[in-house]
PDB file of N, CA, C and O in Angstrom:
ATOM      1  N   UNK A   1     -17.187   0.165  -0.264  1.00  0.00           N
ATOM      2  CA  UNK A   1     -16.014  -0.680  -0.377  1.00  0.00           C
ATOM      3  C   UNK A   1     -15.053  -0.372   0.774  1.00  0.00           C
ATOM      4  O   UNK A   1     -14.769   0.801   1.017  1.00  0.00           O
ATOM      5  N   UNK A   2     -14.508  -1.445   1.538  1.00  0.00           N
ATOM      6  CA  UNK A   2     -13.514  -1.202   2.427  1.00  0.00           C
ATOM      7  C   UNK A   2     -12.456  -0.688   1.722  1.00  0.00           C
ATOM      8  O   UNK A   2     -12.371  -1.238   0.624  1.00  0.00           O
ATOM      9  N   UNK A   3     -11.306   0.450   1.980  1.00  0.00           N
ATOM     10  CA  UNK A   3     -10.232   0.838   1.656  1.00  0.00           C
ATOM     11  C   UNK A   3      -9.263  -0.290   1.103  1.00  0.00           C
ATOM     12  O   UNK A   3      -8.697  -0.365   0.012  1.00  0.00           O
ATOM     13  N   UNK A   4      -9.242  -1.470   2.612  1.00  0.00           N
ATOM     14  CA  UNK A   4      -8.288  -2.791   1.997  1.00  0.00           C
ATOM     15  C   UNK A   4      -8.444  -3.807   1.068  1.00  0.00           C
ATOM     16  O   UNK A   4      -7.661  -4.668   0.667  1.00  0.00           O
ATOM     17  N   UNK A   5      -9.970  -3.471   0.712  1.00  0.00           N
ATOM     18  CA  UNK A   5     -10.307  -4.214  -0.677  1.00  0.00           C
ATOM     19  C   UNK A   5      -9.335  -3.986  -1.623  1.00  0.00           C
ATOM     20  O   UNK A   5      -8.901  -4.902  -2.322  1.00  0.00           O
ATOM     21  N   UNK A   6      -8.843  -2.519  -1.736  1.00  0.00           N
ATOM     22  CA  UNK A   6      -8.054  -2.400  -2.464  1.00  0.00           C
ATOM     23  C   UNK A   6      -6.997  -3.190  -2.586  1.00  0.00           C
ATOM     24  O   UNK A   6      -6.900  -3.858  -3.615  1.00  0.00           O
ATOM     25  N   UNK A   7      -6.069  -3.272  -1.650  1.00  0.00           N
ATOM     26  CA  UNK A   7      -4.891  -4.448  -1.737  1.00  0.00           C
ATOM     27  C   UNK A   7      -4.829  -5.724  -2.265  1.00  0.00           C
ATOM     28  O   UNK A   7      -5.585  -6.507  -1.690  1.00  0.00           O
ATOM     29  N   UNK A   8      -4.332  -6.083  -2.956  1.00  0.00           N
ATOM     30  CA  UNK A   8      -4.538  -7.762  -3.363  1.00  0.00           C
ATOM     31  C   UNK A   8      -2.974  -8.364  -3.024  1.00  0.00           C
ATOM     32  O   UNK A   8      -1.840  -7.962  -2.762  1.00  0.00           O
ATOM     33  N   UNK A   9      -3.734  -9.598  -3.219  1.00  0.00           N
ATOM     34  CA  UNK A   9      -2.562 -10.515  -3.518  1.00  0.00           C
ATOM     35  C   UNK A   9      -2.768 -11.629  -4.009  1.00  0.00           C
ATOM     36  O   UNK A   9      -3.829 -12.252  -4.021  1.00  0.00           O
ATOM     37  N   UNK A  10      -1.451 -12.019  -4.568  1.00  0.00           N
ATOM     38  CA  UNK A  10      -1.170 -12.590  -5.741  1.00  0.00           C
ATOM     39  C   UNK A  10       0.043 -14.009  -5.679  1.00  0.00           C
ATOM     40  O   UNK A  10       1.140 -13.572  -5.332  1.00  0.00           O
ATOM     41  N   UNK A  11       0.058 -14.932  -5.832  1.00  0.00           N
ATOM     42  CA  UNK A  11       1.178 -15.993  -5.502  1.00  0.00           C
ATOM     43  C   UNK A  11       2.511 -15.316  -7.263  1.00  0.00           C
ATOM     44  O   UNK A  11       3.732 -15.166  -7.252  1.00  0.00           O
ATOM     45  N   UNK A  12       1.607 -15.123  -8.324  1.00  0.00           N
ATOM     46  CA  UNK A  12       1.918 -15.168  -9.302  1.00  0.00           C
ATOM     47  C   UNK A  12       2.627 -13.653  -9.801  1.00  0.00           C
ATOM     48  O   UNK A  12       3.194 -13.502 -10.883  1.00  0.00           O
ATOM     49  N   UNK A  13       2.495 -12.828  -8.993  1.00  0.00           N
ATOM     50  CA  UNK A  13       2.266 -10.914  -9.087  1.00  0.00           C
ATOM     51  C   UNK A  13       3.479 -10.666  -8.111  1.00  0.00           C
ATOM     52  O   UNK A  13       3.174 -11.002  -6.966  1.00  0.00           O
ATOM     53  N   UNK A  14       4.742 -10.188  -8.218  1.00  0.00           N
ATOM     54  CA  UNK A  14       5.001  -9.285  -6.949  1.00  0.00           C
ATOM     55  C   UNK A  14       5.536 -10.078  -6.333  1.00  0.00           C
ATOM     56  O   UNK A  14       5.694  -9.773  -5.151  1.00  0.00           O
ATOM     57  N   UNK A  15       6.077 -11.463  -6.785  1.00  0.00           N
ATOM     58  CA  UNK A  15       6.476 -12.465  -5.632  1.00  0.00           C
ATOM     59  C   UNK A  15       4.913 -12.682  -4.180  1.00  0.00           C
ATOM     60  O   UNK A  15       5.031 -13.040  -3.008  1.00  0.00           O
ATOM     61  N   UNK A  16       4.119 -12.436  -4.659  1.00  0.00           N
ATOM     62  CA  UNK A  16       2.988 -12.668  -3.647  1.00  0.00           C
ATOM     63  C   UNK A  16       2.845 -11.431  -2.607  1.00  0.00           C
ATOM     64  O   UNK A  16       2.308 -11.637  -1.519  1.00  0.00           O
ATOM     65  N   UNK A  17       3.552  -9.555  -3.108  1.00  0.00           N
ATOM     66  CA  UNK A  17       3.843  -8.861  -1.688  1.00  0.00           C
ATOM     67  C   UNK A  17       2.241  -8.312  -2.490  1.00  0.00           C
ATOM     68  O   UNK A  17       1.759  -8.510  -3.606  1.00  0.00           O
ATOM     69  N   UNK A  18       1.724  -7.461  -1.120  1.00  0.00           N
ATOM     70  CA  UNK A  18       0.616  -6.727  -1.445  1.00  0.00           C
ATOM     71  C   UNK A  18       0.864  -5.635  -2.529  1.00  0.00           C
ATOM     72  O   UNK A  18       1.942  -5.041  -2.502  1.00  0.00           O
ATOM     73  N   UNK A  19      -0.128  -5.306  -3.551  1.00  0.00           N
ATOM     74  CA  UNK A  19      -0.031  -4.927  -4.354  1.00  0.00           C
ATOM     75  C   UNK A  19      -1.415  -3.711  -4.157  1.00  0.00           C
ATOM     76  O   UNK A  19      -1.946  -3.554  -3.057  1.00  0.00           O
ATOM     77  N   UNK A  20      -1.805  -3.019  -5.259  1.00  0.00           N
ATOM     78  CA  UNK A  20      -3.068  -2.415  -5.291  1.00  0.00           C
ATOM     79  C   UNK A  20      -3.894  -2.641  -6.528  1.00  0.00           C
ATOM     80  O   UNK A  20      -3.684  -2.177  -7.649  1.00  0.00           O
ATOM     81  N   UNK A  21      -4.903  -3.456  -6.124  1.00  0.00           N
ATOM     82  CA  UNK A  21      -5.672  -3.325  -7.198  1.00  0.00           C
ATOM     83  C   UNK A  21      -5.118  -4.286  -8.450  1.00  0.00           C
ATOM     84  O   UNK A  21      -5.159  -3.932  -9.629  1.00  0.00           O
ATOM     85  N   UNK A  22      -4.530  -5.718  -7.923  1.00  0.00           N
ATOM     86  CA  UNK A  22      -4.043  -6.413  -8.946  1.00  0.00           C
ATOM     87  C   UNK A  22      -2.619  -5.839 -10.253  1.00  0.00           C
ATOM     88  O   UNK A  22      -1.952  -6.423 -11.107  1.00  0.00           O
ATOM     89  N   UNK A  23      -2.721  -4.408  -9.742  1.00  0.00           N
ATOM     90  CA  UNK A  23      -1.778  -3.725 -10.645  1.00  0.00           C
ATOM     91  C   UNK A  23      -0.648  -4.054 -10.406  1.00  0.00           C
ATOM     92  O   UNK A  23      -0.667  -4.745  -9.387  1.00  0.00           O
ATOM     93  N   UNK A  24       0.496  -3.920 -10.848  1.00  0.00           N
ATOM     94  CA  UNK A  24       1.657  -4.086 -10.543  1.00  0.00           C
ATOM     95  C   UNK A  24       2.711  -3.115  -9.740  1.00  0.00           C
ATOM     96  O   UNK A  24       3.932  -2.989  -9.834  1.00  0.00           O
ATOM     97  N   UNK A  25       1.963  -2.633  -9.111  1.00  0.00           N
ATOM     98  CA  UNK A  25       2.551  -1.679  -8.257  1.00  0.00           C
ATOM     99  C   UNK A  25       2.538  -2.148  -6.545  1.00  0.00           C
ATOM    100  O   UNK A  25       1.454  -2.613  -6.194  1.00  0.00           O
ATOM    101  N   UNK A  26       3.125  -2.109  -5.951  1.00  0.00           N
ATOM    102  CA  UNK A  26       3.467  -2.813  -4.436  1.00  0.00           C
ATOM    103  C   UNK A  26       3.369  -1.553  -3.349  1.00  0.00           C
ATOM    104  O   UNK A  26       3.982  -0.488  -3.278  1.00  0.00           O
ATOM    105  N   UNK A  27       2.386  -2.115  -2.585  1.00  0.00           N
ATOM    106  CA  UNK A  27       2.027  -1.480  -1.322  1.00  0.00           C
ATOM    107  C   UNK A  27       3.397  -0.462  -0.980  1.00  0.00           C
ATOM    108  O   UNK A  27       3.430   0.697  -0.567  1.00  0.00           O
ATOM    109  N   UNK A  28       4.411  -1.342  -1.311  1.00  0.00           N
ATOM    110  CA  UNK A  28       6.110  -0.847  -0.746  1.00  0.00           C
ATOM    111  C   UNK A  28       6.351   0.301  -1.509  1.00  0.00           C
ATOM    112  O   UNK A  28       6.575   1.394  -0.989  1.00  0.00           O
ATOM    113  N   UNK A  29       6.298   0.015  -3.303  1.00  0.00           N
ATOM    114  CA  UNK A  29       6.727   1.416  -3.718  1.00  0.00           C
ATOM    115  C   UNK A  29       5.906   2.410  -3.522  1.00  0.00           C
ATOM    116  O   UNK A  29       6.354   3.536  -3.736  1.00  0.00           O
ATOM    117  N   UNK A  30       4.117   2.229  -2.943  1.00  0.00           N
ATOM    118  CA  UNK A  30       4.052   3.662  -3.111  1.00  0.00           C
ATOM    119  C   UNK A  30       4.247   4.377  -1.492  1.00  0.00           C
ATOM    120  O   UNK A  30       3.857   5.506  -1.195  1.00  0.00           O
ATOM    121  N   UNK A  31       5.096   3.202  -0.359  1.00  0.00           N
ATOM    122  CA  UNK A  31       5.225   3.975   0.943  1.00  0.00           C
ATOM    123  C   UNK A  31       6.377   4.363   0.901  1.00  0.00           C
ATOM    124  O   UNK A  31       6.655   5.034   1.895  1.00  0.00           O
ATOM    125  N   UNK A  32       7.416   4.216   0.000  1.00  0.00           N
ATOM    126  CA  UNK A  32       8.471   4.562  -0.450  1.00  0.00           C
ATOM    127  C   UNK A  32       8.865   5.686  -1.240  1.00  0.00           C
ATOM    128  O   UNK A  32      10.004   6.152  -1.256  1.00  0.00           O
ATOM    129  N   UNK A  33       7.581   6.237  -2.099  1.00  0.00           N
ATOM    130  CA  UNK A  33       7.513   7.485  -2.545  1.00  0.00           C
ATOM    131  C   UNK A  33       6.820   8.402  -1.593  1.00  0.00           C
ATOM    132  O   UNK A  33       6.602   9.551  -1.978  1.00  0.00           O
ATOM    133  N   UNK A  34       6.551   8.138  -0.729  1.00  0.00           N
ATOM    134  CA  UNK A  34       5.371   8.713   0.477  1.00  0.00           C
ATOM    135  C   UNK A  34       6.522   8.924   1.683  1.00  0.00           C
ATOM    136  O   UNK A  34       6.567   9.953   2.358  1.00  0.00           O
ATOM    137  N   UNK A  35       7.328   7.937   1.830  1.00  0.00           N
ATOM    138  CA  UNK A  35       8.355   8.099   2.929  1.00  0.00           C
ATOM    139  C   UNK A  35       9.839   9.074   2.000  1.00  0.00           C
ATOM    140  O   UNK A  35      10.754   9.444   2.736  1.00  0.00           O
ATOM    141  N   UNK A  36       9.934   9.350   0.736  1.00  0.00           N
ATOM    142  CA  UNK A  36      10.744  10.445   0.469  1.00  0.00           C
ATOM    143  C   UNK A  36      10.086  11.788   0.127  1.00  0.00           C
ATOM    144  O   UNK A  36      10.904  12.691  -0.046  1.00  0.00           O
ATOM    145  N   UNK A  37       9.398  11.968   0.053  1.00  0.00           N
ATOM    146  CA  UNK A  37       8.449  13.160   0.556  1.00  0.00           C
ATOM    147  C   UNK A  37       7.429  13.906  -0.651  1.00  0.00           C
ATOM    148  O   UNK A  37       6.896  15.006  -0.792  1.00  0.00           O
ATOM    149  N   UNK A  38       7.529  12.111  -1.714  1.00  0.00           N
ATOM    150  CA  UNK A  38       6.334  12.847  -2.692  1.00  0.00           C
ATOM    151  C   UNK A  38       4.951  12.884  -2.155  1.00  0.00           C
ATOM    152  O   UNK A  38       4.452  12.046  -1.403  1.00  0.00           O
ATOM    153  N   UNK A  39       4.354  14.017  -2.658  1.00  0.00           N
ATOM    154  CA  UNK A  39       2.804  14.428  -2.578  1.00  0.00           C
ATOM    155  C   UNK A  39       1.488  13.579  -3.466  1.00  0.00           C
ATOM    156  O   UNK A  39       1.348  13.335  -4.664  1.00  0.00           O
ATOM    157  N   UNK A  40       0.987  13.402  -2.752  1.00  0.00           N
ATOM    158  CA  UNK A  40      -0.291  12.503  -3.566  1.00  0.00           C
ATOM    159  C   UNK A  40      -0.682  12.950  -4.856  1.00  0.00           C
ATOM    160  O   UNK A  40      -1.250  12.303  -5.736  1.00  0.00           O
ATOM    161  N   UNK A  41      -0.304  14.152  -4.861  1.00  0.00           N
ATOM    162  CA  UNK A  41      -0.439  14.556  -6.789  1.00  0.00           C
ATOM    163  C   UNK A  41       0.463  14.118  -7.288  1.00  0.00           C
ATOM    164  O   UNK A  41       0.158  13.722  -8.413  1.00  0.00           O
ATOM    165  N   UNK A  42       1.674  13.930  -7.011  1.00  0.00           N
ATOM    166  CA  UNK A  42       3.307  14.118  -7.776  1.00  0.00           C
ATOM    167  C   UNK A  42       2.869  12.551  -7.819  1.00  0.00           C
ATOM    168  O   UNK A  42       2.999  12.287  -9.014  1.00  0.00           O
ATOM    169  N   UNK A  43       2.460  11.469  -7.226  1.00  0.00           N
ATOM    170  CA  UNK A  43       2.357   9.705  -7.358  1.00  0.00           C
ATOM    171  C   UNK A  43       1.026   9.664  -8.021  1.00  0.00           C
ATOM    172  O   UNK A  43       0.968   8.661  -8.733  1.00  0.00           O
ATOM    173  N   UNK A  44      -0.195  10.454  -8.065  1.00  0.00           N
ATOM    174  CA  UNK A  44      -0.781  10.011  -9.119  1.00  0.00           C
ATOM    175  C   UNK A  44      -0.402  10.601 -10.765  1.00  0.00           C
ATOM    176  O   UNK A  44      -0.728  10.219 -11.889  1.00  0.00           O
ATOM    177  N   UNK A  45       0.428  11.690 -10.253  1.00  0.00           N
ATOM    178  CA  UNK A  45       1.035  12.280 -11.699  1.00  0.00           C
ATOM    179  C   UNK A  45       1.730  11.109 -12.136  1.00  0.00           C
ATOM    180  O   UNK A  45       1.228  10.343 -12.959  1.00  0.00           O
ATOM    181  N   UNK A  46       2.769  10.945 -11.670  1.00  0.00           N
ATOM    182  CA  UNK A  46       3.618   9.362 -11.770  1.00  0.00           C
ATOM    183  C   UNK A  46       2.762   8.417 -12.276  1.00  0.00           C
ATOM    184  O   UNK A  46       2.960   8.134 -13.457  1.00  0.00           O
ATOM    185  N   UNK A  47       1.913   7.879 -11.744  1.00  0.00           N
ATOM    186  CA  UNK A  47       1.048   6.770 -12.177  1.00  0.00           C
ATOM    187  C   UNK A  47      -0.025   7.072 -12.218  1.00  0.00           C
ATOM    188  O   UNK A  47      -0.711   6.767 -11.243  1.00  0.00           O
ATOM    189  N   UNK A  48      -0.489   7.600 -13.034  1.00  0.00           N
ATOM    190  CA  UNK A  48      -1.798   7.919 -13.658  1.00  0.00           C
ATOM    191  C   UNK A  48      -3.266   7.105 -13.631  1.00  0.00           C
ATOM    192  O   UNK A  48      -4.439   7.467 -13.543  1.00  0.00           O
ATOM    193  N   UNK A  49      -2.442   5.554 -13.778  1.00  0.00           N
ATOM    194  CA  UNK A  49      -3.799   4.559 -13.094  1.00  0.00           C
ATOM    195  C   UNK A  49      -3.984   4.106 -11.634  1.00  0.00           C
ATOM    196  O   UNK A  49      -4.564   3.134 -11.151  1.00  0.00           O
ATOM    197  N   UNK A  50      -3.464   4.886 -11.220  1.00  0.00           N
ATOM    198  CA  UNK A  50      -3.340   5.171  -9.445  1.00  0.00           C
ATOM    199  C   UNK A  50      -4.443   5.970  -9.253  1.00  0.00           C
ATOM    200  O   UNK A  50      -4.660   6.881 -10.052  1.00  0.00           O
ATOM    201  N   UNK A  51      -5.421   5.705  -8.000  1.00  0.00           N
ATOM    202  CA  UNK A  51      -6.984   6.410  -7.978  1.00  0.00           C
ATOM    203  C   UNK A  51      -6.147   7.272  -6.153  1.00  0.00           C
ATOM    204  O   UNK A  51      -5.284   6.760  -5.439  1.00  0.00           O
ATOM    205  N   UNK A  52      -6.627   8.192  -6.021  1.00  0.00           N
ATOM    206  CA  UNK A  52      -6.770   8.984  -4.828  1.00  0.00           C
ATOM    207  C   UNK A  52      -6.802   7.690  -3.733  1.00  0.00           C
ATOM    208  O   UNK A  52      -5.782   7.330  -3.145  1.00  0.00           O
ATOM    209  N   UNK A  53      -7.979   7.112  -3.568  1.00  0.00           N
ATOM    210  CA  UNK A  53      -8.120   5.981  -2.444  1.00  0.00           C
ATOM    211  C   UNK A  53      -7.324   4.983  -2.761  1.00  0.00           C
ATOM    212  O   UNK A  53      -7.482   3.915  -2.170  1.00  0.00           O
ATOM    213  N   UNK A  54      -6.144   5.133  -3.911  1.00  0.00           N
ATOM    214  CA  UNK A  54      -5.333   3.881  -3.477  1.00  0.00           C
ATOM    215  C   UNK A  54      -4.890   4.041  -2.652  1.00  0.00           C
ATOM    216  O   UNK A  54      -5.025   3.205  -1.759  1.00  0.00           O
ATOM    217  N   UNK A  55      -3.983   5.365  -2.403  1.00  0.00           N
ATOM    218  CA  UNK A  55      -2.836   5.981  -1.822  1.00  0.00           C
ATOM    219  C   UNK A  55      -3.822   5.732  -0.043  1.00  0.00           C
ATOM    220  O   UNK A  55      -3.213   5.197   0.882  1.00  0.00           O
ATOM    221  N   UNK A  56      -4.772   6.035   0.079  1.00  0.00           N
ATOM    222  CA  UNK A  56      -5.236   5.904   1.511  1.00  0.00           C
ATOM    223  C   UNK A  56      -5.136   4.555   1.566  1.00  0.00           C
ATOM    224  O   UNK A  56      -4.305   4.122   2.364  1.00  0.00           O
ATOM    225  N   UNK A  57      -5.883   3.622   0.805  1.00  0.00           N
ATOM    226  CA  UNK A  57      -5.771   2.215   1.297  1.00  0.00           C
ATOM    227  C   UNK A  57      -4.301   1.579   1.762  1.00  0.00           C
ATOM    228  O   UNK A  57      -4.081   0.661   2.552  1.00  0.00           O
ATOM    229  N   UNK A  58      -3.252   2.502   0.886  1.00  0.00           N
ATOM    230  CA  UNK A  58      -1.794   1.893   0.942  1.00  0.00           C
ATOM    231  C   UNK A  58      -1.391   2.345   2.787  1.00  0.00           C
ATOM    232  O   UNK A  58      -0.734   1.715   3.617  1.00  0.00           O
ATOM    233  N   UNK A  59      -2.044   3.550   2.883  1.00  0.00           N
ATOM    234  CA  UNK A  59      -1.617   3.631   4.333  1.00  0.00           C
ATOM    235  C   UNK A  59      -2.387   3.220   5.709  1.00  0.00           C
ATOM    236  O   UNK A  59      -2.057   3.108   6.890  1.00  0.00           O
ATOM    237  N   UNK A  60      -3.995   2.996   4.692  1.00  0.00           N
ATOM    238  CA  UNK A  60      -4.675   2.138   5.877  1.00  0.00           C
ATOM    239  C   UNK A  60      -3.951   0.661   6.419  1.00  0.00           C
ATOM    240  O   UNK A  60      -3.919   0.276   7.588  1.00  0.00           O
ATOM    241  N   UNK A  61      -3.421   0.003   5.295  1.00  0.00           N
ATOM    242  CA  UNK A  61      -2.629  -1.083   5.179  1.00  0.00           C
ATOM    243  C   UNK A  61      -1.351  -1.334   6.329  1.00  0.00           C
ATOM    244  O   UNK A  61      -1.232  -2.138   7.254  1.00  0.00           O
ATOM    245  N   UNK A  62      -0.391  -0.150   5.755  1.00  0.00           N
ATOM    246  CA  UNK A  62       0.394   0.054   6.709  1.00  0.00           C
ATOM    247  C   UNK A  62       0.204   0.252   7.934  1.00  0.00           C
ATOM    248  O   UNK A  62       0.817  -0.379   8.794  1.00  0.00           O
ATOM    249  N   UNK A  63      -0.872   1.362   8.253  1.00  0.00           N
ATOM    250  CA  UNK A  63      -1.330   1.012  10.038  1.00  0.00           C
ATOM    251  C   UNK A  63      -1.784   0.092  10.643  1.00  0.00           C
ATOM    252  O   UNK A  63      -1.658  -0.144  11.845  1.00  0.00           O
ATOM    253  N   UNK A  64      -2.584  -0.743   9.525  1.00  0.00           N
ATOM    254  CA  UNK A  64      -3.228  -1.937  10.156  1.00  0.00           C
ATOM    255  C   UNK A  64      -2.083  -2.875  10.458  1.00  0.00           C
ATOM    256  O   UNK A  64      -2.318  -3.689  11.351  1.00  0.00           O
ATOM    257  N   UNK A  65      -0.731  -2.931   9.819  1.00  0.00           N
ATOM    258  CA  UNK A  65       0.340  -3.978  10.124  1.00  0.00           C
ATOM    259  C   UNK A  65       1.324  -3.871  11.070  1.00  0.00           C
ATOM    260  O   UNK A  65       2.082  -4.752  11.479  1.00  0.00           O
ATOM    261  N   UNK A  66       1.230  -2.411  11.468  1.00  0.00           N
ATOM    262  CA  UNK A  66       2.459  -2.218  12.675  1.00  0.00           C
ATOM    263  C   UNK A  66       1.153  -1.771  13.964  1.00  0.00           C
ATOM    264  O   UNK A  66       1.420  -0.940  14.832  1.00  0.00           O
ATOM    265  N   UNK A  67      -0.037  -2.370  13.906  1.00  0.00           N
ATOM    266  CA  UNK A  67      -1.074  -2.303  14.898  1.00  0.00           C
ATOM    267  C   UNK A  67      -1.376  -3.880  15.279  1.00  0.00           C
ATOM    268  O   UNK A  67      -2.313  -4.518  14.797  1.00  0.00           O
ATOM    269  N   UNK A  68      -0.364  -4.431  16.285  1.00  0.00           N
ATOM    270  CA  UNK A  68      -0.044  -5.945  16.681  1.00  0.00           C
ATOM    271  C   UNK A  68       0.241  -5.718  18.191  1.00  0.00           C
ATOM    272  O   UNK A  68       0.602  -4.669  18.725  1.00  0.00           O
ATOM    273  N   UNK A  69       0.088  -6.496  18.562  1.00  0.00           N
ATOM    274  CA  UNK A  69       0.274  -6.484  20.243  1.00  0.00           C
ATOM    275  C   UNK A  69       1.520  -7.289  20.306  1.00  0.00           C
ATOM    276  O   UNK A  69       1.485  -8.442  19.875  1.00  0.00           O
ATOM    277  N   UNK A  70       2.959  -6.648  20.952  1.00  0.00           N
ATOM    278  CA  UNK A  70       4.090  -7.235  21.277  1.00  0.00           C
ATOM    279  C   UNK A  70       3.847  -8.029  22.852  1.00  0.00           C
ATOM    280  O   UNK A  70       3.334  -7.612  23.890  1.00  0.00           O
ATOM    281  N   UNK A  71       4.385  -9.174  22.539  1.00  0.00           N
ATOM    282  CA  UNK A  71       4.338  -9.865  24.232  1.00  0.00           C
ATOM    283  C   UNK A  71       5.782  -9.900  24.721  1.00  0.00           C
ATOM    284  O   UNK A  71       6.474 -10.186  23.744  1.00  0.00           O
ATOM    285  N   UNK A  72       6.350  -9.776  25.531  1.00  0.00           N
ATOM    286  CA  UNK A  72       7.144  -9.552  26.427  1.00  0.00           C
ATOM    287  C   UNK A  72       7.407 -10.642  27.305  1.00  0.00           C
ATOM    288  O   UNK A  72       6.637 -10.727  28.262  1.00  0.00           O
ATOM    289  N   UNK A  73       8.360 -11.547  27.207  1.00  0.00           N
ATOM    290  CA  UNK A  73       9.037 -12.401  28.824  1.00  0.00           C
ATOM    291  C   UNK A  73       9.018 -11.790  29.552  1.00  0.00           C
ATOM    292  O   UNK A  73       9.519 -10.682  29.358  1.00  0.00           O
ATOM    293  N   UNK A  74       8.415 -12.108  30.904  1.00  0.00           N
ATOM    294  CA  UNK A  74       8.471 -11.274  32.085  1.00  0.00           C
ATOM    295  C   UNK A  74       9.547 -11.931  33.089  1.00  0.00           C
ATOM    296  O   UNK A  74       9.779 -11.403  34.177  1.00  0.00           O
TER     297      UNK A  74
END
């Protein structure tokens, strides 16, 4: 399984933001517990139906979106 399989989306879920796994949890809150300095145990302690490879897919996600080529007026 690709990592980003994990991510879904949803028109009906989340206002349509990426989610994991159809769950109701958003790509955002878990880079948001990741960007205040919880540990991948302390967020699956937190959410218990949270798998190890969510937490990677959530950040494969994130690299894949700020990995864009900026163009520049010359």
């Amino acid at each position: 399984m690709n990592p980003l399989d994990r991510i879904t989306f949803d028109a009906a879920q989340c206002g349509g933001r990426p989610c994991i796994r159809h769950l109701r949890i958003r790509v955002k809150d878990v880079l948001d517990l990741l960007a205040a300095g919880a540990s991948h145990e302390e967020i699956l302690t937190d959410y218990p139906y949270l798998e190890p490879e969510d937490i990677s897919a959530v950040l494969a996600y994130a690299a894949a979106q700020v990995d864009h080529l900026i163009l520049r007026a010359a």
